[in-house]
N, C-alpha and C positions, 0 to 999 in steps of 0.2 A: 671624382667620377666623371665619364666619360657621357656629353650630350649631344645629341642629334638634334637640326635644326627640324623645322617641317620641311622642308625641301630636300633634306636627305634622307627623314622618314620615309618619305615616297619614293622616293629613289629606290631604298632598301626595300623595300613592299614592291615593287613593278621587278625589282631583279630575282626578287624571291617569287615572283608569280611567273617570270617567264622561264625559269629552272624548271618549277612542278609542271608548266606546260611542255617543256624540253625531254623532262624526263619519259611525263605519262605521252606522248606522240610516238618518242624512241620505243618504249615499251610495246604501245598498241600496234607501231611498223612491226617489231618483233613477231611480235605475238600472232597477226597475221600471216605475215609472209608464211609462219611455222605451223598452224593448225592446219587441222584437217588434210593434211599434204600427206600421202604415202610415202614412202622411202622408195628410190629410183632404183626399181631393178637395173642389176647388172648386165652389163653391155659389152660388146665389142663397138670400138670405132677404124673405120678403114679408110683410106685413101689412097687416090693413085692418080697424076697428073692434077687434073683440079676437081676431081670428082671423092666425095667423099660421105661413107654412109655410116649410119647408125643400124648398128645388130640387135637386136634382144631378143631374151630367150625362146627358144623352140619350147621348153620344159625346162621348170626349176621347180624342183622340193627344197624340203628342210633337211638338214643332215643325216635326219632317219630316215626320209622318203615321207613323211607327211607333208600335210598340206602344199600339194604339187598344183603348178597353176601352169598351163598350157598357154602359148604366145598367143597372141592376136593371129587371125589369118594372115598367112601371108610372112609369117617370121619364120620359116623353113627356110634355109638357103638363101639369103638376100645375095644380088648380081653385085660384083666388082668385077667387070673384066680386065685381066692384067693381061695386055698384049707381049711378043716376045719382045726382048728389052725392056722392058720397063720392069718395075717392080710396085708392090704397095706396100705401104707400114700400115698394120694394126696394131692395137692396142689392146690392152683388156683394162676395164674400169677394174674399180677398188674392192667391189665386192666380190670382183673375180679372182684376183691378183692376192686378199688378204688370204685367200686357202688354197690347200695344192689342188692344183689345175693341168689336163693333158692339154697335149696340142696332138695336130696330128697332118699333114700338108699330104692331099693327093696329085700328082703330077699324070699329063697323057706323054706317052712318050711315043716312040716309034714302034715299040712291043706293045702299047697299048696303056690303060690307066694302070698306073702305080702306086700306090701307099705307104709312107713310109712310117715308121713307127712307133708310137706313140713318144713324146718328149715330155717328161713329169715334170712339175715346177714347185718346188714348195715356195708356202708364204712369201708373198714380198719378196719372190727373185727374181723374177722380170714382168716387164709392165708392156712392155712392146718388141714388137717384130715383124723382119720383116722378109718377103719372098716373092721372087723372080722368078720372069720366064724365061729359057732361053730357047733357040732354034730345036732343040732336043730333048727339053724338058719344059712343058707348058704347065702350068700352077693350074690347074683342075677345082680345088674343093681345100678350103680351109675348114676344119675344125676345131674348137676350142670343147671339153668336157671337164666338171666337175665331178669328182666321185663323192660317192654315201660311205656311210659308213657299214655299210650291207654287202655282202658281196654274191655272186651266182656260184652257181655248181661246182663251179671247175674254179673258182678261186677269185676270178677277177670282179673289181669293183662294180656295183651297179652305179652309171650316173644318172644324177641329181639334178643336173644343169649340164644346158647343151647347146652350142651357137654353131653355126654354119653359115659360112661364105661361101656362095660359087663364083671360083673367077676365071674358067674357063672362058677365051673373047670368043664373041657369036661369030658361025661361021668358020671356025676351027674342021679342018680336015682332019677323017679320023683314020686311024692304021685299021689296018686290016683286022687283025685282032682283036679290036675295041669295036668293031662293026659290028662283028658274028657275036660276041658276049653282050652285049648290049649291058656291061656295069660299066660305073665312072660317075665323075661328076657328085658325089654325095652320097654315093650309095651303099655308105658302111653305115648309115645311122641305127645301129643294134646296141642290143644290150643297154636298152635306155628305158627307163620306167615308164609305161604308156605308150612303147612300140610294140 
C-alpha cells in the first residue's frame, strides 16, 4: 500500500483546498456576472468614417404583439449622417437577424424623397449592410422592421419591432418637390403597433 509522508499530507490538503477555492470563485464570477441581468434588446449598430452608433428599439413586442415595450426617449431615428461618397455599414444584432426581418433605405433624390421597397431577410441571412450616397441619391432614413405574426386589413404584416436611422447630412439642399410635400427623412413609420 501506498503512504504519504506528513509533508505530502499537506501538500494534498492545500491543493485540494485551493481547487474548492478555484472552483467556488469561478462559480460565484458566474453566477454574478449572469443574475439579475435582462437579456439585451436587439439593436442595430452603424457606422460611418469614425463615427459609430448604437440603435435600439422604437417598439418591440412579442411575436403576438404582447408585451410591447416602447424605446427610451429619444430612440426614434438616431442621426448617422452619410455625406455623398461615403457610405455606412450597419448591422443587425442576433436577436434581429435570428427572424425574418424588412429593411427598407429612403433616398432624397432630385424628384425628392424616394422609398424603396421593402427587402425581406429570413433567419440568419444576413447580418449586415451596407448604403451610400451618391451626388443623386442621398441615403435619407434607414429602416430595419420585424413582423408579428398578425397581420392588418389588407393583408400585410403588423410589426413588432422597429429601428430607424436618419442619415440624411445636416444642411442637405432640398429639391423642389420635397419642399412643398414636406415627407422624407422617416416618415413611413406606419403600420406599427402603438402608431
Amino acid at each position: 500500500m501506498f503512504r504519504l509522508s506528513s509533508g505530502e499530507k499537506k501538500f494534498v490538503a492545500i491543493i485540494a483546498i485551493i481547487g474548492v477555492v478555484f472552483v467556488a470563485v469561478v462559480a460565484g464570477g458566474v453566477f454574478a456576472l449572469t443574475s439579475g441581468h435582462e437579456e439585451e434588446a436587439p439593436y442595430l449598430q452603424a457606422t460611418t468614417g469614425k463615427t459609430l452608433v448604437k440603435v435600439q428599439p422604437t417598439i418591440l413586442c412579442d411575436i403576438d404583439l404582447s408585451n410591447c415595450r416602447k424605446g427610451a426617449e429619444g430612440t426614434f431615428a438616431r442621426e448617422l449622417p452619410v455625406p455623398v461618397g461615403e457610405q455606412a455599414i450597419i448591422s443587425v444584432s442576433q436577436g434581429i437577424a435570428d427572424a425574418p426581418w424588412a429593411l427598407t433605405i429612403e433616398y432624397l433624390t432630385p424628384k425628392g424623397f424616394e422609398q424603396e421597397p421593402p427587402v425581406f431577410y429570413a433567419p440568419n441571412e444576413r447580418f449586415t449592410f451596407t448604403v451610400s450616397s451618391t451626388k443623386d441619391k442621398i441615403v435619407s432614413n434607414v429602416e430595419v422592421r420585424l413582423p408579428s405574426g398578425r397581420t392588418d386589413a389588407g393583408g400585410a404584416p403588423i410589426t413588432r419591432g422597429f429601428w430607424s436611422l436618419k442619415t440624411l447630412p445636416p444642411n442637405t439642399p432640398m429639391p423642389r418637390e420635397a419642399q412643398s410635400t414636406g415627407a422624407g427623412a422617416g416618415d413611413s413609420y406606419q403600420n406599427t403597433i402603438g402608431s
